[in-house]
Z-matrix of the N, CA and C atoms (Angstrom, degrees):
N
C 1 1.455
C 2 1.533 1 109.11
N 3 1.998 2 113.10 1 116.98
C 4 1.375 3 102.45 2 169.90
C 5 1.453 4 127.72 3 -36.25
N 6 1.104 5 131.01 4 -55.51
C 7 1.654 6 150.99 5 -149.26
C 8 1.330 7 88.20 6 -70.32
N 9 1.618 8 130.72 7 -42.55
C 10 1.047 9 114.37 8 -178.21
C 11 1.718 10 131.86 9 -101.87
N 12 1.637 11 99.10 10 29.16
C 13 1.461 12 106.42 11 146.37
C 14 1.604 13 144.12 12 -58.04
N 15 1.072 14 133.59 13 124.25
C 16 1.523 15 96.27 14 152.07
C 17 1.688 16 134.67 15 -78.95
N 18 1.204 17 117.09 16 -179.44
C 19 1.613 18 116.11 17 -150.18
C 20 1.552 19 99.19 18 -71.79
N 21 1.345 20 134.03 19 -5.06
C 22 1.442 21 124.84 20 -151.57
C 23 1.816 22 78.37 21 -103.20
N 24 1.588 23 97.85 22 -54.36
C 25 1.983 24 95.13 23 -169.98
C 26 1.614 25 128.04 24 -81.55
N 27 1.989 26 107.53 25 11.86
C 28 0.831 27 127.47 26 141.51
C 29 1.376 28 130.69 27 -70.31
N 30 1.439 29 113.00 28 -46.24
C 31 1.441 30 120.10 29 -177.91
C 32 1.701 31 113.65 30 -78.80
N 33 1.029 32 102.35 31 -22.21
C 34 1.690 33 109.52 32 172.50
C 35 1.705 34 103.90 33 -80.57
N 36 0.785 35 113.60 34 -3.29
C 37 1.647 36 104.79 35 -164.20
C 38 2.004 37 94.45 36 -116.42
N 39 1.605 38 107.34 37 -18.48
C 40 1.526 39 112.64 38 -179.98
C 41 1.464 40 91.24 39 -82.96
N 42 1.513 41 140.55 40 -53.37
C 43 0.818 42 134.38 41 -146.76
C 44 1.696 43 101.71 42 -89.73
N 45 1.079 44 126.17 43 -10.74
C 46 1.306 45 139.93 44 -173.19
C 47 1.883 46 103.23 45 -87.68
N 48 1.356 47 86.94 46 -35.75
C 49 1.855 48 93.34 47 163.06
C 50 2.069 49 98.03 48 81.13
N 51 1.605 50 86.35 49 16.47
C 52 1.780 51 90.93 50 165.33
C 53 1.427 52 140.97 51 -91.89
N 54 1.510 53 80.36 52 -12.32
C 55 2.105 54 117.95 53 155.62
C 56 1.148 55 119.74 54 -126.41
N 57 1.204 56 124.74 55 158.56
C 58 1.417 57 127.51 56 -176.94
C 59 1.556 58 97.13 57 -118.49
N 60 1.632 59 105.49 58 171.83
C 61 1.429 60 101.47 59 -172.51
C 62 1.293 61 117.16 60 -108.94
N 63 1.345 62 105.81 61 5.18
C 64 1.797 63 121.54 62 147.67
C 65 1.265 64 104.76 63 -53.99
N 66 0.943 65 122.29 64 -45.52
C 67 2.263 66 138.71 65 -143.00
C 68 1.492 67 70.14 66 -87.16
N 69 1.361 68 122.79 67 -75.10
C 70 1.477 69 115.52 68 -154.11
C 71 1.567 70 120.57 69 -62.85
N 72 1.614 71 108.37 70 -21.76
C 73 1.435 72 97.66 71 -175.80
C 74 1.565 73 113.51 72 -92.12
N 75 1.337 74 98.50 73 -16.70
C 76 1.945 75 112.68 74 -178.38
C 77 1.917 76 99.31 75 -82.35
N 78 1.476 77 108.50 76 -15.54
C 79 1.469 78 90.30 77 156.73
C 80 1.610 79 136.31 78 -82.06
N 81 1.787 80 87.67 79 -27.78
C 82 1.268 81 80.32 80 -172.24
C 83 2.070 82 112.31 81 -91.98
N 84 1.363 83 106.22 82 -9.73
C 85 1.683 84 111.77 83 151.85
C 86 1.290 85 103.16 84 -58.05
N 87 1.267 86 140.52 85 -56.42
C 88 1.894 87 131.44 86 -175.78
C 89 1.105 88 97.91 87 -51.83
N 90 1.238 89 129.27 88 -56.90
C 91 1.690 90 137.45 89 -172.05
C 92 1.535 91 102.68 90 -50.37
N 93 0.925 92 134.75 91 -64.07
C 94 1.555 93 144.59 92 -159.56
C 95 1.775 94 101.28 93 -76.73
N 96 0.899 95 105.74 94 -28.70
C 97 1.541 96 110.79 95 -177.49
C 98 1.723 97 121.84 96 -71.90
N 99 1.887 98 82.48 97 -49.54
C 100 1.183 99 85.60 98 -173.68
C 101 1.779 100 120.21 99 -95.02
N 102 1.858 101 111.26 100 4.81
C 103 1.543 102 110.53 101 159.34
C 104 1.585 103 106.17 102 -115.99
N 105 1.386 104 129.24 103 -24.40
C 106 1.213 105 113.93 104 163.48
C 107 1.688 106 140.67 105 -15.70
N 108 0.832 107 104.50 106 -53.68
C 109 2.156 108 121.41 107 165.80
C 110 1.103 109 78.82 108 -47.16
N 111 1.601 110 150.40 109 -95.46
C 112 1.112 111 126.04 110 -113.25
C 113 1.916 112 103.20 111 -109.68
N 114 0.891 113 102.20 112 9.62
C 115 1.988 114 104.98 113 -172.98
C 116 1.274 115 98.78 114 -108.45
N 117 1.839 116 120.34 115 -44.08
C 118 1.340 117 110.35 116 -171.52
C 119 1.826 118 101.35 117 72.74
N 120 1.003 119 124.12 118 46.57
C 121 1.450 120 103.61 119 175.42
C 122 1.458 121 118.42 120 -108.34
N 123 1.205 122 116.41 121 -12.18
C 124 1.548 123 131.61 122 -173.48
C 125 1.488 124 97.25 123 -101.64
N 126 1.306 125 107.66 124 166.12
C 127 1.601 126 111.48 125 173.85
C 128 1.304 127 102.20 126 -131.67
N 129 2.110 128 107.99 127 -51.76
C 130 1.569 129 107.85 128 172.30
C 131 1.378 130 95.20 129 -128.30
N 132 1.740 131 113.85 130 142.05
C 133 1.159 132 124.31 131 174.71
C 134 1.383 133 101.94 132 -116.04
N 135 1.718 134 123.92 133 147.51
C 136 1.356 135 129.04 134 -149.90
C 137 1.607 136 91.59 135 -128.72
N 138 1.189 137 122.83 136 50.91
C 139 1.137 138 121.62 137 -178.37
C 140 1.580 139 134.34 138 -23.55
N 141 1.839 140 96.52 139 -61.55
C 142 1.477 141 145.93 140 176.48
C 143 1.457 142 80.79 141 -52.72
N 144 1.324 143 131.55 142 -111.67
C 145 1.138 144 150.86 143 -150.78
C 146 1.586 145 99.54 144 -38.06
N 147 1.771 146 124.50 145 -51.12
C 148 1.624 147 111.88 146 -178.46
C 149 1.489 148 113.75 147 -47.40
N 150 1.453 149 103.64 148 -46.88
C 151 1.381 150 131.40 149 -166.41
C 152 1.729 151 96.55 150 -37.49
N 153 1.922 152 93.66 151 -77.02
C 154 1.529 153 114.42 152 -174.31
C 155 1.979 154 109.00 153 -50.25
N 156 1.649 155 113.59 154 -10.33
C 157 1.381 156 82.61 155 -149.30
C 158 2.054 157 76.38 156 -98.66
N 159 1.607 158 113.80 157 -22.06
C 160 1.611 159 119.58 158 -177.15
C 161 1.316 160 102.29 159 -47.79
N 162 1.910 161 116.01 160 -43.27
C 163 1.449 162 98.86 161 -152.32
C 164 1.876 163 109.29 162 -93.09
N 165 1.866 164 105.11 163 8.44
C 166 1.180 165 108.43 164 176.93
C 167 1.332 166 99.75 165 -87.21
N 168 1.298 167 147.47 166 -33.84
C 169 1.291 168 164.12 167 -151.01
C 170 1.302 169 94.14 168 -79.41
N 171 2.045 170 109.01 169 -60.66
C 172 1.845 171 111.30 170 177.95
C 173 1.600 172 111.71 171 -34.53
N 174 1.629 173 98.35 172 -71.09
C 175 1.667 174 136.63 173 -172.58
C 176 1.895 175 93.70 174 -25.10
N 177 1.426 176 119.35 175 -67.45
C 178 1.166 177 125.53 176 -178.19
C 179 1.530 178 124.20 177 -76.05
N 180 1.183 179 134.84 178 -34.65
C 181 1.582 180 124.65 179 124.49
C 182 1.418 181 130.17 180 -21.63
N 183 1.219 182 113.21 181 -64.29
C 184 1.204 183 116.91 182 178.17
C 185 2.086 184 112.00 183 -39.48
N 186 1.467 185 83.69 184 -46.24
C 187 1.948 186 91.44 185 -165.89
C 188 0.924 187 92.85 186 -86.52
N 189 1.776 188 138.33 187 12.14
C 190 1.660 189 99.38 188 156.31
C 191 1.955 190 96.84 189 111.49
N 192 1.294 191 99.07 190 -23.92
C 193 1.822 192 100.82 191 -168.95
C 194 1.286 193 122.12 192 -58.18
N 195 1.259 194 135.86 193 110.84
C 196 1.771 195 125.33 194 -168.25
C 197 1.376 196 90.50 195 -61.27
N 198 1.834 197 105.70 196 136.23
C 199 1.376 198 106.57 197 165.73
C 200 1.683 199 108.23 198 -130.76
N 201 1.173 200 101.32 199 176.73
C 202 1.860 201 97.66 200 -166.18
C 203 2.063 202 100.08 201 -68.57
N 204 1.431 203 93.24 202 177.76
C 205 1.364 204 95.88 203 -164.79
C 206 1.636 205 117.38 204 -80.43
N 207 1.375 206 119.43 205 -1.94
C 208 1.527 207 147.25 206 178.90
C 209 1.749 208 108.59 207 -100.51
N 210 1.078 209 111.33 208 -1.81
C 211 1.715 210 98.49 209 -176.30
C 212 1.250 211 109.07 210 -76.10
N 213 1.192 212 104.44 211 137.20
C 214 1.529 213 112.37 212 164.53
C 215 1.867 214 110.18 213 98.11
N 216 1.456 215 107.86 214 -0.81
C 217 1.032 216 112.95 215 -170.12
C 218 1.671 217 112.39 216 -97.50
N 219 1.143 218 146.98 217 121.16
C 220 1.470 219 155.04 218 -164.62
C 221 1.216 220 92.44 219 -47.75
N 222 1.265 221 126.01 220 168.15
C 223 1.443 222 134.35 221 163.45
C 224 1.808 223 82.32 222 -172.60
N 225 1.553 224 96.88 223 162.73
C 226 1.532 225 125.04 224 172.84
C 227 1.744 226 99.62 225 -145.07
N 228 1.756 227 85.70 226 146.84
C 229 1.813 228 97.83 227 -170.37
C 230 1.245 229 94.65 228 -128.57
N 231 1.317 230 104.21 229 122.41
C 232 1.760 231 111.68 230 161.63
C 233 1.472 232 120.88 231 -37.49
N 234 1.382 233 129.09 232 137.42
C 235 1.218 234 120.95 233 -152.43
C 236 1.405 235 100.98 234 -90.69
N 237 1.624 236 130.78 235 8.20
C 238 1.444 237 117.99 236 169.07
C 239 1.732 238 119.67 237 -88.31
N 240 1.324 239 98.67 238 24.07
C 241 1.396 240 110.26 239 159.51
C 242 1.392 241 123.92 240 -83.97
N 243 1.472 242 145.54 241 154.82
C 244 0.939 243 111.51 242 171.60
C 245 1.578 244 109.57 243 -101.27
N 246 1.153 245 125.14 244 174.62
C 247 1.785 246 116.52 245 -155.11
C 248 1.699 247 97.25 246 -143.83
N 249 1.237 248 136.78 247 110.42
C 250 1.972 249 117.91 248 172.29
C 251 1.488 250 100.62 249 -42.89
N 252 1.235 251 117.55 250 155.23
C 253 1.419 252 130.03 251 -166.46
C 254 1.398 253 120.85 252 8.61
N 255 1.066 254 111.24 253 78.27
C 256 1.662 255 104.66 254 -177.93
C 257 2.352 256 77.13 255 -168.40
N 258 1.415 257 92.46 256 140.39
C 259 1.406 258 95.43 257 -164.36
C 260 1.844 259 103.58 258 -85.39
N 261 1.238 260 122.28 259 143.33
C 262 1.238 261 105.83 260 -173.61
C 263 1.435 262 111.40 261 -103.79
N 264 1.458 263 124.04 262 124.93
C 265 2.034 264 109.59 263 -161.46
C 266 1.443 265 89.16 264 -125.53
N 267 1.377 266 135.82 265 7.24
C 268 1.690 267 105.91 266 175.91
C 269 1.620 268 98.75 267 42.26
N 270 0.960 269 105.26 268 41.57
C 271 1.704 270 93.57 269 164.82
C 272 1.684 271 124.18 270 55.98
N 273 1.522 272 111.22 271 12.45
C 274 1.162 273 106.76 272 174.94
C 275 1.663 274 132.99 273 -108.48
């Protein structure tokens, strides 16, 4: 199970081209979906945008492009960041 990698034997396995970063981000949306109800840990999830940003990450893998050693890998940002379109609530 992706979700239950950690980030080093995730990123070896993106760059190995034995996951894709569709695969990895649609795990970790299943993941969030399916304990979210009860943790409350998300406020806004950017589904669309992980989705769009995995299959730019694929797109450039695919052609060969050296990319850093974290691409393609999920991450979540505390929402007192500020983010372009993404609402910023400090948690409130």
């Amino acid at each position: 199970m992706l979700a239950h990698l950690t980030v080093a034997e995730l990123a070896e396995k993106l760059q190995k081209k034995e996951v894709s970063a569709r695969e990895a981000a649609l795990a970790a949306l299943e993941r969030i979906e399916a304990l979210d109800r009860k943790i409350k840990a998300y406020i806004t999830v950017t589904a669309d945008e992980a989705l769009a940003a995995a299959d730019a990450v694929d797109a450039r893998r695919s052609k060969g492009e050296q990319l850093g050693p974290l691409a393609g890998v999920p991450m979540a940002l505390k929402d007192n960041l500020c983010t372009n379109g993404v609402p910023t609530t400090c948690a409130s």
